[in-house]
Backbone as a ProteinNet text record, in pm:
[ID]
protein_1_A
[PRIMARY]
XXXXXXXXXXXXXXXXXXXXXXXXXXXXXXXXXXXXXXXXXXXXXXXXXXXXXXXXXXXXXXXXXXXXXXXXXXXXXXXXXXXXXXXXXXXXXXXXXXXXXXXXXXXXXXXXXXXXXXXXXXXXXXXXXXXXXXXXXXXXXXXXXXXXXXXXXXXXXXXXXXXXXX
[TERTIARY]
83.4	0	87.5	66.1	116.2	81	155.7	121	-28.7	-55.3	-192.7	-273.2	-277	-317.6	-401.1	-304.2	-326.6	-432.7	-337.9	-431.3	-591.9	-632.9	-737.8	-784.8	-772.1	-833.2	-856.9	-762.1	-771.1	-889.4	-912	-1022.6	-1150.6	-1169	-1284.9	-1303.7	-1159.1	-1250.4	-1264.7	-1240.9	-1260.6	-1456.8	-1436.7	-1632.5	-1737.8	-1653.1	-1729.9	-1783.2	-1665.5	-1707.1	-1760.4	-1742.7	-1863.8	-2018.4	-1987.1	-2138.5	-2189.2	-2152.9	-2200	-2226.5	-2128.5	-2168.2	-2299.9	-2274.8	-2406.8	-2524.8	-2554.3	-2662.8	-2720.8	-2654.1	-2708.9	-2795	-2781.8	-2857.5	-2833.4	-2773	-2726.8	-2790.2	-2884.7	-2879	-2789.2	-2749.6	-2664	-2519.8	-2441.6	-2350.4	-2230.5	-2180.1	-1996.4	-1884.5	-1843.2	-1749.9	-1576.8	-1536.7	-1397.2	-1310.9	-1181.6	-1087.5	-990.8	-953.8	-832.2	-721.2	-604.3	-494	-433.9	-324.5	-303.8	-396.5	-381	-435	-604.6	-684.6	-805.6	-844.3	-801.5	-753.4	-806	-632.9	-647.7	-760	-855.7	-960.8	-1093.6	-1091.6	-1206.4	-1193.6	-1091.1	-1074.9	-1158.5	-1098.3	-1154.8	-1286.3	-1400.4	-1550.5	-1576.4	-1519.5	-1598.1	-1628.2	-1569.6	-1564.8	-1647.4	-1624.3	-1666.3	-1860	-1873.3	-2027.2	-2086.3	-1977.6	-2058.3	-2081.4	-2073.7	-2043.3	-1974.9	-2077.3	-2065.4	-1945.6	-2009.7	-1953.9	-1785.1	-1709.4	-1562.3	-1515.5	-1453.4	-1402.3	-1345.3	-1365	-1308.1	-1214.6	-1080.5	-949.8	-951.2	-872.3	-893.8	-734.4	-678.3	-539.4	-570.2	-541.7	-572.8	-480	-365.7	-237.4	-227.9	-301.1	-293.5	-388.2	-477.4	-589	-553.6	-463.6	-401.2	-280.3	-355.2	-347.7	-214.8	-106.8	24	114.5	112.8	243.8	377.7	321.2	514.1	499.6	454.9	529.2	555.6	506.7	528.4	602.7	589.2	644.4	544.6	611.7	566.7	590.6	519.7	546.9	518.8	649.5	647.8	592.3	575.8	479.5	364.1	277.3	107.1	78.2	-35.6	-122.4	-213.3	-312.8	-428.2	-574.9	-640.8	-745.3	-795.7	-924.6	-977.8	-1141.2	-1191	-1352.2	-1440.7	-1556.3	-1613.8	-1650.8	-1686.6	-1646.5	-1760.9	-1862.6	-1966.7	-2037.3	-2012.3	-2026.5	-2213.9	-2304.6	-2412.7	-2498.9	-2540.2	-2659.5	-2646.9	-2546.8	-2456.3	-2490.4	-2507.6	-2421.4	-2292	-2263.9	-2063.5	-2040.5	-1988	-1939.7	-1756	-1714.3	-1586.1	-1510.7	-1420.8	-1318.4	-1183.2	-1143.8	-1011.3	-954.2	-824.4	-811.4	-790.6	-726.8	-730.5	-836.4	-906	-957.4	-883.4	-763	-714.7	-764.2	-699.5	-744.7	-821.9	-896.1	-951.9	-957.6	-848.3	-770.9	-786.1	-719.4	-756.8	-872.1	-989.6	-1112.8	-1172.7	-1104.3	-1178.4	-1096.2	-949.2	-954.9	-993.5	-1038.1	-1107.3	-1225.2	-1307.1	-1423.8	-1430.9	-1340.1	-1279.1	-1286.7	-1206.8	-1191.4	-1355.9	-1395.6	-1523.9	-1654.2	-1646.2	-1730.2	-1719.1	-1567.8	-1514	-1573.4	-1632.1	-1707.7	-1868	-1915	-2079.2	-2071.2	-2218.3	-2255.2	-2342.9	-2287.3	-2304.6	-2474.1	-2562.9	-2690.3	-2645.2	-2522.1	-2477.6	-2363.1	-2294.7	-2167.9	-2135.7	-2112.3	-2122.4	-1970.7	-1912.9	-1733.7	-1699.7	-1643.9	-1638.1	-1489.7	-1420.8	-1290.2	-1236	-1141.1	-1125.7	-1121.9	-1022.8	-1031	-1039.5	-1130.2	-1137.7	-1019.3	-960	-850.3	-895.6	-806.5	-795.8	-711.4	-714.8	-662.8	-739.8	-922	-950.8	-917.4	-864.1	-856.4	-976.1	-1030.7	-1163.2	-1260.8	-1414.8	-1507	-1590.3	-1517.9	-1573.2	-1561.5	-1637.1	-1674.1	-1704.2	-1674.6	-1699.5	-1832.5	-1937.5	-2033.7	-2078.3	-1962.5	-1909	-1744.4	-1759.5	-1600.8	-1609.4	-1467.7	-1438.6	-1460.7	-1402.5	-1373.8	-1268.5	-1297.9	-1232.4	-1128.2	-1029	-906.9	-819.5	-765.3	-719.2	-561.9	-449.9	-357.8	-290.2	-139.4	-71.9	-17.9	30.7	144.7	235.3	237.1	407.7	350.4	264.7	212.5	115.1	167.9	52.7	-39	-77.2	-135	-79	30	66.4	27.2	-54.8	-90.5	16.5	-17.6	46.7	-35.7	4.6	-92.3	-70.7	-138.7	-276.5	-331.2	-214.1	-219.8	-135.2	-105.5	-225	-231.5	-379.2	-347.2	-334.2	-269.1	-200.2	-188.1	-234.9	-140.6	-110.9	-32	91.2	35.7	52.1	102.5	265.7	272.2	440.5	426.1	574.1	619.4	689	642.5	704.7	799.5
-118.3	0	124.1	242.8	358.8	446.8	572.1	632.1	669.2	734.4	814.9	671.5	533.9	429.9	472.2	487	400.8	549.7	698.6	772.2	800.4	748.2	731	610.2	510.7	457.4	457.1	563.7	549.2	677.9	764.5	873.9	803.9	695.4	592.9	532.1	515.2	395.9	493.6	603.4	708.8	713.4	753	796.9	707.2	564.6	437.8	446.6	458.9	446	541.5	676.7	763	723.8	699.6	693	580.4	439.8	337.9	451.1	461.5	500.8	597.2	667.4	767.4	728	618.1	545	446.7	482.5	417.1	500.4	620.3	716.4	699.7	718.1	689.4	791.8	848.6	942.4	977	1091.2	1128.5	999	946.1	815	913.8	806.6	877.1	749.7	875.6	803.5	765.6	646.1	653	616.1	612.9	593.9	503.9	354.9	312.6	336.2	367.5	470.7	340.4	420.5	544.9	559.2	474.8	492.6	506.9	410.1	463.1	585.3	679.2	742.5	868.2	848.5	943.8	906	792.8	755.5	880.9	827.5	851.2	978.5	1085.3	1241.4	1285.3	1193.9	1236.3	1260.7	1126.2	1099.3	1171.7	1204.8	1315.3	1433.5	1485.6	1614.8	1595.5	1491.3	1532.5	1478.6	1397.4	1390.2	1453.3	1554.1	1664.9	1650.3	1535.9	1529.1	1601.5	1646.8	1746.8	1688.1	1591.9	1552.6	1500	1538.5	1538.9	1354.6	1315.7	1246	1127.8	994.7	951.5	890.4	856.2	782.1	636.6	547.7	397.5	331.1	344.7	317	114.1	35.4	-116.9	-169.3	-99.7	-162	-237.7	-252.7	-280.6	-450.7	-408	-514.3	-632.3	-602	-712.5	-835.1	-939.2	-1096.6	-1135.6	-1020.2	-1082.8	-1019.5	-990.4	-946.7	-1015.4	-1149.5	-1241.7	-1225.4	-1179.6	-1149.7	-1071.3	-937.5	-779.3	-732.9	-801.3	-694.1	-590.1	-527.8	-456.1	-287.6	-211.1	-60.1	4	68.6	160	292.3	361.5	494.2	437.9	413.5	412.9	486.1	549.4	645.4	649	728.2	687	686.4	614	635.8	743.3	859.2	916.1	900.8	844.7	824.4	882.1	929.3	975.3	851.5	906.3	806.9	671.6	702	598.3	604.1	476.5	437.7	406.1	387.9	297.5	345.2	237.3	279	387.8	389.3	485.1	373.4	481.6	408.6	464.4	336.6	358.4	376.8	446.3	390.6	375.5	279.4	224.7	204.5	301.8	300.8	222.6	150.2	161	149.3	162.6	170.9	58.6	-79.7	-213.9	-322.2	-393.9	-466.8	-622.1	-702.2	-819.2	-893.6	-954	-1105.1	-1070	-950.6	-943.3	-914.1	-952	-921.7	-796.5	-676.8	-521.2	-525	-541.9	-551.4	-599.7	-716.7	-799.7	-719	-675.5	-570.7	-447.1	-403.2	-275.5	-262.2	-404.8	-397.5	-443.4	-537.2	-523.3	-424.6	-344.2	-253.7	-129.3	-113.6	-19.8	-67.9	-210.7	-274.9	-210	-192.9	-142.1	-27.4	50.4	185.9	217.6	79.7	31.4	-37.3	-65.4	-141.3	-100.7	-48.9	62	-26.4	56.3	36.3	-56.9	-34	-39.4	-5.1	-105.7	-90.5	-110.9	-11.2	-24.1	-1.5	-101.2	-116.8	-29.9	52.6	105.3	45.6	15.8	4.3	80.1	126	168.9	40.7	-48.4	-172.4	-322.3	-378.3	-491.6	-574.8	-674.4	-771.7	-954.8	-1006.2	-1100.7	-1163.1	-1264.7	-1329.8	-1288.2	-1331.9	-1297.1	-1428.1	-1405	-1500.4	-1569.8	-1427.8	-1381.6	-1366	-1440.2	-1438.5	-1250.6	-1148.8	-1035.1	-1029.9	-912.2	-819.7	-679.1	-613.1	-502.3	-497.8	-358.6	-340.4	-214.1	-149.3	-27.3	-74.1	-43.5	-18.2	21.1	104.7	147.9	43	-76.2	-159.2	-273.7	-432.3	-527.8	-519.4	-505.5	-492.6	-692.2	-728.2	-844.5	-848.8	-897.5	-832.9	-944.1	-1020.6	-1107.3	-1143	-1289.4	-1268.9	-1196.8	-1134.1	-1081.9	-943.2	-885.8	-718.5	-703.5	-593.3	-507.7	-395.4	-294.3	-220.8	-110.1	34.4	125.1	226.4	288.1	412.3	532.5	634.5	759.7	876.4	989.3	1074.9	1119.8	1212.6	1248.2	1333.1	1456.7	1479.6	1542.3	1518.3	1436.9	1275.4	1205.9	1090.1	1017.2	888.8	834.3	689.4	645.7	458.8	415.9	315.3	236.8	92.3	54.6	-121.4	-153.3	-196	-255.1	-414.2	-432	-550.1	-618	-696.6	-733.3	-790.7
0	0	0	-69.8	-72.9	24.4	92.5	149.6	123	19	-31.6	-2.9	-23.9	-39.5	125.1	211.4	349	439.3	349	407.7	350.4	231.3	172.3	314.4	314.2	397	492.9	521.3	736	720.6	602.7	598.7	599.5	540.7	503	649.6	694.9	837.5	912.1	969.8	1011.4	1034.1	912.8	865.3	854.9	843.1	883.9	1028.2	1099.8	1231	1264	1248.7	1270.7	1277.4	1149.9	1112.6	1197.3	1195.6	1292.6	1443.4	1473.4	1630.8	1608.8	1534.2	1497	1479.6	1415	1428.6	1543.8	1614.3	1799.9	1818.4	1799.2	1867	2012.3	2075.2	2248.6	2287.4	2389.8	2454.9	2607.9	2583.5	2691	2686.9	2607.3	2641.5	2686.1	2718.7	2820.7	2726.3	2670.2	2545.6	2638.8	2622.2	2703.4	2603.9	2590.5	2517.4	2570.5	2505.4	2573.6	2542.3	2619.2	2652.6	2548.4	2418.7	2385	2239.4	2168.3	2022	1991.6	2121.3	2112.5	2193.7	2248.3	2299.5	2207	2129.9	2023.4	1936.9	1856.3	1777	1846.9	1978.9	2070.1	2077.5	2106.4	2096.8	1923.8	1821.6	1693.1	1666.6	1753.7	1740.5	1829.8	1923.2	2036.5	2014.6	1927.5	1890	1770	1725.1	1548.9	1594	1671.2	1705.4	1837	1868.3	1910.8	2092.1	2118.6	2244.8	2399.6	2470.5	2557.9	2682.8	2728.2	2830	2829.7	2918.8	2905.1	2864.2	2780.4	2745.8	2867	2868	2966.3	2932.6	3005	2991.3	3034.5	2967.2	3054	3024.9	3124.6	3103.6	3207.9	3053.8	3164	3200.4	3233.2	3258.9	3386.4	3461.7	3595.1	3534.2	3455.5	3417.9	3297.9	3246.1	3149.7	3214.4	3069.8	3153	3083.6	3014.2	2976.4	3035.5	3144.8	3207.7	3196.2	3217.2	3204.7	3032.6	2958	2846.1	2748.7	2866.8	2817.5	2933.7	3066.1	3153.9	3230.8	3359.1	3369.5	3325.6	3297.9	3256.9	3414.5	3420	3527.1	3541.2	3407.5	3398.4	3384.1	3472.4	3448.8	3451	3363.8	3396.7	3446.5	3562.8	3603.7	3490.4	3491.4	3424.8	3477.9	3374.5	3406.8	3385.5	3495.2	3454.1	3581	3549.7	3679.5	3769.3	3925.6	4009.4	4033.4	3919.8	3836.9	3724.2	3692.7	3558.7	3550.1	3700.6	3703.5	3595.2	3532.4	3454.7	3343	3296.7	3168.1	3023.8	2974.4	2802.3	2792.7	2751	2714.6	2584.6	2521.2	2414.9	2447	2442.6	2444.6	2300.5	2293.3	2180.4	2203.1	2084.1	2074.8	1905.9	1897.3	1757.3	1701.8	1765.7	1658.8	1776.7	1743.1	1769.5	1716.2	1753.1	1724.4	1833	1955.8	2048.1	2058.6	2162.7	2232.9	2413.4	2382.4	2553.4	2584	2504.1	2579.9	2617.8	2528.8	2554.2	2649.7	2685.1	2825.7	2946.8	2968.7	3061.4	3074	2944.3	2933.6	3035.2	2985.8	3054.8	3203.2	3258.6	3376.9	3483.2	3387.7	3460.1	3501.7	3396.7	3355.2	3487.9	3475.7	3591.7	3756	3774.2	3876.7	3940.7	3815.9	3795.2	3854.7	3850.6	3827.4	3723.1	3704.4	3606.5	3490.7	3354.1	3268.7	3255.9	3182.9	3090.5	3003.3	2888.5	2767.1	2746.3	2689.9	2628.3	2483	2418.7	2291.9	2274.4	2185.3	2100.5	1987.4	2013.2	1931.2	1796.2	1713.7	1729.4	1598.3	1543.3	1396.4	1328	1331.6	1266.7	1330	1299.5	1301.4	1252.9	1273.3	1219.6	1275.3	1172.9	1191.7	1352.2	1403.1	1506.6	1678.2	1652.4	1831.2	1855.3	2007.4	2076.2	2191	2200.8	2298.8	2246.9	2257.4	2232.2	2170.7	2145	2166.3	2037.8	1983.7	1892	1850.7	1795.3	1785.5	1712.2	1816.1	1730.1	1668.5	1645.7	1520.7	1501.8	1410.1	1305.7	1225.6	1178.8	1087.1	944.3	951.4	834.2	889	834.6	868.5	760.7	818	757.5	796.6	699.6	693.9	697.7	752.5	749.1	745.1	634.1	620.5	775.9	740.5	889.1	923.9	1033	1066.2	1040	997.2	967.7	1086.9	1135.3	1243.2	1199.2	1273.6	1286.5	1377.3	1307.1	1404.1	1392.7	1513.7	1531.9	1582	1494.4	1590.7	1577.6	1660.3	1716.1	1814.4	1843.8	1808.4	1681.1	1684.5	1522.7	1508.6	1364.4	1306.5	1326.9	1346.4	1359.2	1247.7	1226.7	1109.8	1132.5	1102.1	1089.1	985.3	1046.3	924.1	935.3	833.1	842.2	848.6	959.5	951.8	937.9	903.9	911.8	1022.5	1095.6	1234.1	1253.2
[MASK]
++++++++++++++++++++++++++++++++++++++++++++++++++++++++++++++++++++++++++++++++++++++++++++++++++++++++++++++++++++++++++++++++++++++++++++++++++++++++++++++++++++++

């Protein structure tokens, strides 16, 4: 894929996912972002659908199940979410949707909060390899990706991703 290739598409999954989330019609939802790339996704839809209420943060570092084979990170950041979640619509962003694992500590963690109305997934791309029963129910576009190629975000802006080679 060419540069122009990849930014044509990341404009497309962009407006995909707009539009999905847009068609929930959520009233009043509390949009959170997982720290760093949905983060930056979730800053993009917040603004661009108009959303009043301050943005929430979800850093799951404390909540993920591969430590013996990432390690631990010594800069955590605290999440930022108000001090309940009860009876909320969520919409929960992140930017790649692969195992499934962020996702299951995402929500981990969110529980911790109360227990939302609704949780709606937001993700930019869908990919090949869940490991975890989950799904996204907005995306940008299922993107299919050879072996050994990821998905890299940077940002915030401008935001941009690459396909690398691993």
């Amino acid at each position: 894929m060419t540069d122009l290739d990849v930014k044509t598409l990341q404009d497309k999954l962009i407006a995909n996912l707009k539009a999905e989330v847009a068609l929930r019609q959520l009233q009043n939802p509390f949009m959170i972002g997982i720290h760093t790339g949905g983060v930056w996704i979730a800053e993009r839809l917040h603004r661009e659908l108009g959303i009043t209420e301050p943005l929430g943060v979800l850093n799951i570092s404390f909540y993920r199940d591969d430590f013996s084979q990432i390690g631990m990170h010594p800069q955590v950041k605290p999440s930022k979410l108000p001090s309940t979640l009860e009876e909320r619509d969520i919409i929960l962003v992140d930017d790649v949707l692969y195992s499934g694992r962020t996702i299951r500590a995402a929500l981990n963690e969110i529980f911790d909060y109360g227990r939302p109305k609704n949780v709606v997934l937001a993700v930019l791309i869908d990919r090949n390899g869940r490991q975890l029963p989950i799904q996204a129910d907005c995306s940008g576009g299922h993107v299919t990706l050879a072996s050994g190629q990821r998905v890299k975000l940077t940002g915030p802006d401008p935001l941009e991703f690459f396909i690398q080679q691993v």
